[in-house]
C-alpha positions as CSV (number, residue, x, y, z in Angstrom):
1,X,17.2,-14.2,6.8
2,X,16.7,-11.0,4.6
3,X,13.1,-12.5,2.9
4,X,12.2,-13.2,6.4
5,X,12.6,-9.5,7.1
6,X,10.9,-8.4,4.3
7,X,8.4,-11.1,4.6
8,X,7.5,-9.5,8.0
9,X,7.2,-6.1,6.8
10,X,5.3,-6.6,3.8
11,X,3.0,-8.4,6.4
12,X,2.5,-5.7,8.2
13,X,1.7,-3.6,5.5
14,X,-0.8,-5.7,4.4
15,X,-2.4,-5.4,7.7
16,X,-3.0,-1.7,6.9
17,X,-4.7,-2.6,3.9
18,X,-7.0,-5.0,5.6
19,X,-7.8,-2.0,7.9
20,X,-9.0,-0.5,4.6
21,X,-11.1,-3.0,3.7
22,X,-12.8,-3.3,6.4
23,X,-13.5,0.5,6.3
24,X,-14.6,0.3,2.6
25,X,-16.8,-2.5,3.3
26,X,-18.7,-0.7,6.0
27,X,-18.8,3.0,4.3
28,X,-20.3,1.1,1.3
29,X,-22.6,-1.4,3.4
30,X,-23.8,2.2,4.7
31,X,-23.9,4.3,1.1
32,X,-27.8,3.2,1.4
33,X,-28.9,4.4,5.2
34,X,-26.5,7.8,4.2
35,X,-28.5,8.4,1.7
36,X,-32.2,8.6,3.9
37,X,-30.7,9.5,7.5
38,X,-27.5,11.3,6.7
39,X,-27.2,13.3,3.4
40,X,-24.7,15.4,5.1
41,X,-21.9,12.9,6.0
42,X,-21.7,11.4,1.8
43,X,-19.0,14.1,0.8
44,X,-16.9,13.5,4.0
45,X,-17.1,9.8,3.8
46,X,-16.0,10.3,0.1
47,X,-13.1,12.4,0.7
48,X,-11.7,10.1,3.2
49,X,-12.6,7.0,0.4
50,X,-10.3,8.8,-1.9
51,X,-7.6,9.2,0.7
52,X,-7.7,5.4,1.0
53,X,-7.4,4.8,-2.6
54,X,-4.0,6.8,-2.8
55,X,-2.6,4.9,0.1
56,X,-3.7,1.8,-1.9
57,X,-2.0,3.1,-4.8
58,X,1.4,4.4,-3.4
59,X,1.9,1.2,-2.1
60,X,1.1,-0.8,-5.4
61,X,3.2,1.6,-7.5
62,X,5.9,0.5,-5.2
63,X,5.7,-2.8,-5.5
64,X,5.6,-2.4,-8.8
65,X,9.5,-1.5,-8.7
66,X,9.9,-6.0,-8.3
67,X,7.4,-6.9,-9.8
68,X,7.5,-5.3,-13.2
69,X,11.4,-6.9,-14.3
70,X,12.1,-10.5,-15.7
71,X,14.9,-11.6,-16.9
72,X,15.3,-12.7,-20.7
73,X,17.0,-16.4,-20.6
74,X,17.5,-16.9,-24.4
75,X,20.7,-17.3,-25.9
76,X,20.7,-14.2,-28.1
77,X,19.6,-12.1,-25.2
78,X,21.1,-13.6,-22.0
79,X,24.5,-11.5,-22.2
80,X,23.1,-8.4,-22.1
81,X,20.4,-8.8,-18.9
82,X,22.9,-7.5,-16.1
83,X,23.2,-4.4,-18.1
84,X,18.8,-4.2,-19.0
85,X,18.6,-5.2,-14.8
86,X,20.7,-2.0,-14.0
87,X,19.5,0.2,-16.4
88,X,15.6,-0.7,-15.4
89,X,16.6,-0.1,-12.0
90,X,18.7,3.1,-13.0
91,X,17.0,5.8,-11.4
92,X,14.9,3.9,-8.6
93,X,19.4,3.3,-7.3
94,X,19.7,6.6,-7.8
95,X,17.6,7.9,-5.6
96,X,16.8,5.4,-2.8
97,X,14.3,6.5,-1.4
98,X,11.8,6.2,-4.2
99,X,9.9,4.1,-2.4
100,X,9.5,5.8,0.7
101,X,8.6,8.6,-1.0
102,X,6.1,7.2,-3.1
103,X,3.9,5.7,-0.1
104,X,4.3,9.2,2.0
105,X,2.6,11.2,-0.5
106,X,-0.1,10.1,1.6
107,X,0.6,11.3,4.7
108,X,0.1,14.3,3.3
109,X,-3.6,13.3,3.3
110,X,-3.5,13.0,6.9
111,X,-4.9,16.6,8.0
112,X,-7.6,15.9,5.4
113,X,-8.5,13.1,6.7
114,X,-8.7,14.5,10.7
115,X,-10.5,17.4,10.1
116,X,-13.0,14.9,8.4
117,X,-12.5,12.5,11.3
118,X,-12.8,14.8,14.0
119,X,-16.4,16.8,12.8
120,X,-17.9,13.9,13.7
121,X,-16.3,13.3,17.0
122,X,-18.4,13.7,20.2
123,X,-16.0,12.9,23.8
124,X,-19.4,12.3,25.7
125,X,-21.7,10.1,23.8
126,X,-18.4,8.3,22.2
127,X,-19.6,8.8,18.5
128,X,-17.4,9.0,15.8
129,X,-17.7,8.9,11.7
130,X,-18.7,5.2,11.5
131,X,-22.0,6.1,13.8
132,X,-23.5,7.4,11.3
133,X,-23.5,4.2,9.0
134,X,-26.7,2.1,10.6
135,X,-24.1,-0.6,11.9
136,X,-26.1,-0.5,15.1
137,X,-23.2,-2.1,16.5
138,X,-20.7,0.1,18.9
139,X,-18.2,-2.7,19.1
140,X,-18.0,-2.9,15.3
141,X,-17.9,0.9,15.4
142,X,-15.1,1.5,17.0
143,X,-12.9,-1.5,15.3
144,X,-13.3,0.6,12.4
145,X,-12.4,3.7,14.0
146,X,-9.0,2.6,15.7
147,X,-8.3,1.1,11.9
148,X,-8.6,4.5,10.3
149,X,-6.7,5.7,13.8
150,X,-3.7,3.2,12.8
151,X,-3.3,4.1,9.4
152,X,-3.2,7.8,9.9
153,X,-2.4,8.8,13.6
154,X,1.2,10.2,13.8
155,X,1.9,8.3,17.3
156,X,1.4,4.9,15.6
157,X,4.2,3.5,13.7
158,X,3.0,4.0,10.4
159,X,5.6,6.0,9.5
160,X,8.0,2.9,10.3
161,X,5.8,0.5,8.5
162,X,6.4,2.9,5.2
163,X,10.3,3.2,6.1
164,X,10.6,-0.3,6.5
165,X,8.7,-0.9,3.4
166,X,10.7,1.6,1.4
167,X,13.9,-0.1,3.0
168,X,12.6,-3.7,2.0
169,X,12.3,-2.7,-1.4
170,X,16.2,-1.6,-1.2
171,X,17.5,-4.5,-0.3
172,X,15.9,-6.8,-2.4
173,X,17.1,-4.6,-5.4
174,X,20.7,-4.8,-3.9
175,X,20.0,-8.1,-2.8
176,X,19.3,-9.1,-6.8
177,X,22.1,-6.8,-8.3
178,X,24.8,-8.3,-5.9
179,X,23.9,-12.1,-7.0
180,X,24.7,-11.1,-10.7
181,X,28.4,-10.2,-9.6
182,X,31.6,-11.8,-9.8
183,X,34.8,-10.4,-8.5
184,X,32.8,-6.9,-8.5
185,X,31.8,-7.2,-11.7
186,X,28.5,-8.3,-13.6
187,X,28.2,-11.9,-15.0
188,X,26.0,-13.0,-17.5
189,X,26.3,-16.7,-16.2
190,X,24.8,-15.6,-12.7
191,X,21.2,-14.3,-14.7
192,X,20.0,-17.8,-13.6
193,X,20.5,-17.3,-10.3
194,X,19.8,-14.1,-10.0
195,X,15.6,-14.7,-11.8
196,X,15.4,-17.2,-9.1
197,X,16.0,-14.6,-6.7
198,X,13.7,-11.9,-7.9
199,X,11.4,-14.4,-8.4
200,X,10.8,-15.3,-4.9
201,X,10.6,-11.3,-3.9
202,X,8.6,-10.9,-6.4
203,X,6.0,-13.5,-5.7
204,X,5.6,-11.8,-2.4
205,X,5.7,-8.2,-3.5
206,X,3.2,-9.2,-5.9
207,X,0.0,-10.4,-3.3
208,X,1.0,-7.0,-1.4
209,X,0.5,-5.3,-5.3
210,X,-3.0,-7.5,-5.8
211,X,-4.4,-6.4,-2.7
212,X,-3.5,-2.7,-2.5
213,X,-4.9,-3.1,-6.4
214,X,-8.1,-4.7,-5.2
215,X,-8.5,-2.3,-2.5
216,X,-8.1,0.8,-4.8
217,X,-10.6,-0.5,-7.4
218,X,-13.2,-1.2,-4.8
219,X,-12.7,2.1,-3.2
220,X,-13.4,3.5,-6.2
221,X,-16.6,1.6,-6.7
222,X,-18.0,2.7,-3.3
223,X,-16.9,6.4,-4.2
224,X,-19.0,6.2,-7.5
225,X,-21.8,4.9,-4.8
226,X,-21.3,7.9,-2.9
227,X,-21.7,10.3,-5.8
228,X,-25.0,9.0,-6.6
229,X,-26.5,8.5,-3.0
């Protein structure tokens, strides 16, 4: 039941970085029409690109925290991994919230992001920052803008989604450290068992890590895109 759960969150997650995508595909579908109808918009389509790429990157680094441990198996090594899983995992059990805190370093790109958002925002002719690309297509317009609107808006549950994400992480350490005890204490003969487990997070984790990696490097080709349009 407990990989279901975090199955379902790290879903959701992923969803965000779709949203992404999509908005990187459009910005750098557009770099070209920027650059001959509107000059002015590059630097505020950049700084949002950037705001991207750290979301895409807090939430890689903390996948990172099961994807980046395997267990040694050999003979001469074996006896020791409860002790190496502990100590890798040292100060992430320590402080909890590591995760969490890693992926809301971006929200504190949030106020950047609106005041970019909402320069561009006109009530009455319903144009927003994705007008300006040459999409010539309002429907398409505003898909992208209630993506952007769901990653950053304060009344959507993005805040939750990073909680739960944190949260997920959490248990699958603790759900890994408990499978390599024995009458509360560690046991070597339990390492099997215990690699099979983190494997299966980690498989997971990891296509959440890819994509959030895959994102951020093609942000960062569309920025470079922006700096020469």
């Amino acid at each position: 039941m407990m990989l279901k759960d975090i199955l379902d969150t790290l879903d959701t997650v992923a969803k965000s970085i779709k949203n992404i995508q999509e908005i990187q595909k459009s910005v750098r579908t557009g770099v070209g029409y920027l650059k001959t109808k509107h000059p002015e918009l590059k630097d505020d389509l950049k700084v949002m690109c950037e705001e991207l790429q750290k979301t895409c990157h807090a939430i890689a680094a903390s996948s990172s925290i099961i994807t980046h441990f395997k267990f040694n198996g050999s003979p001469q090594a074996i006896q020791n991994e409860p002790t190496r899983f502990n100590e890798h995992y040292k100060e992430y059990k320590t402080n909890s919230s590591f995760a969490e805190s890693q992926i809301l370093t971006l929200k504190g790109s949030c106020s950047k992001i609106k005041q970019h958002i909402k320069k561009y925002e006109d009530v009455n002719t319903k144009k927003n920052i994705f007008s300006f690309l040459g999409l010539h297509n309002l429907r398409k317009e505003d898909e992208l803008f209630e993506a952007i609107q769901k990653i950053y808006d304060d009344e959507m549950d993005f805040r939750n989604n990073v909680y739960l994400l944190g949260k997920s992480i959490t248990d699958a350490v603790n759900h890994v450290s408990s499978s390599l005890e024995n009458n509360h204490m560690m046991d070597y003969t339990l390492v099997p068992e215990a690699a099979k487990l983190l494997y299966e997070y980690s498989v997971q984790f990891s296509k959440l890590e890819n994509m959030a990696l895959q994102t951020k490097d093609d942000l960062d080709e569309t920025i470079n895109e922006l700096n020469v349009a």
